[in-house]
C-alpha positions in Angstrom: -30.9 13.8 -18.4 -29.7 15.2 -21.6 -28.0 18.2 -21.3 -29.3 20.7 -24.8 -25.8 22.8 -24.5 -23.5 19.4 -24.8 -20.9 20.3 -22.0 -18.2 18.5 -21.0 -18.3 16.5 -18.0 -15.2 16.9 -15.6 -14.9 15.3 -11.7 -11.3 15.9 -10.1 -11.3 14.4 -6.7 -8.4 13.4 -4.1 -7.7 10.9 -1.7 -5.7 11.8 1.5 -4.2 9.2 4.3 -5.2 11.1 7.0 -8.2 13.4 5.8 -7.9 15.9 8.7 -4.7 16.7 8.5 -4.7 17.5 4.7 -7.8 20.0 5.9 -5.6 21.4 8.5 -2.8 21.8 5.9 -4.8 23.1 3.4 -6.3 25.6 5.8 -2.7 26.9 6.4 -0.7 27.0 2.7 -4.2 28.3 1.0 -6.0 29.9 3.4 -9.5 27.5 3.1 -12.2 27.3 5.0 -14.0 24.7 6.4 -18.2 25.1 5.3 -19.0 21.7 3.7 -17.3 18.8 6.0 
């Protein structure tokens, strides 16, 4: 699909060790929720 406005296409992503721990953690220095998981 070709998009009319031409924006730039940006993905981040990150890979943990131990996936549920990094949720924890981030749930504790950032205040995050869990909704999506």
């Amino acid at each position: 699909m070709d998009d009319p406005f031409k924006r730039p296409v940006f993905v981040s992503s990150l890979s943990y060790r131990d996936p549920a721990a990094a949720l924890d953690w981030l749930e504790r220095a950032f205040g995050l929720e869990r909704t999506m998981v």
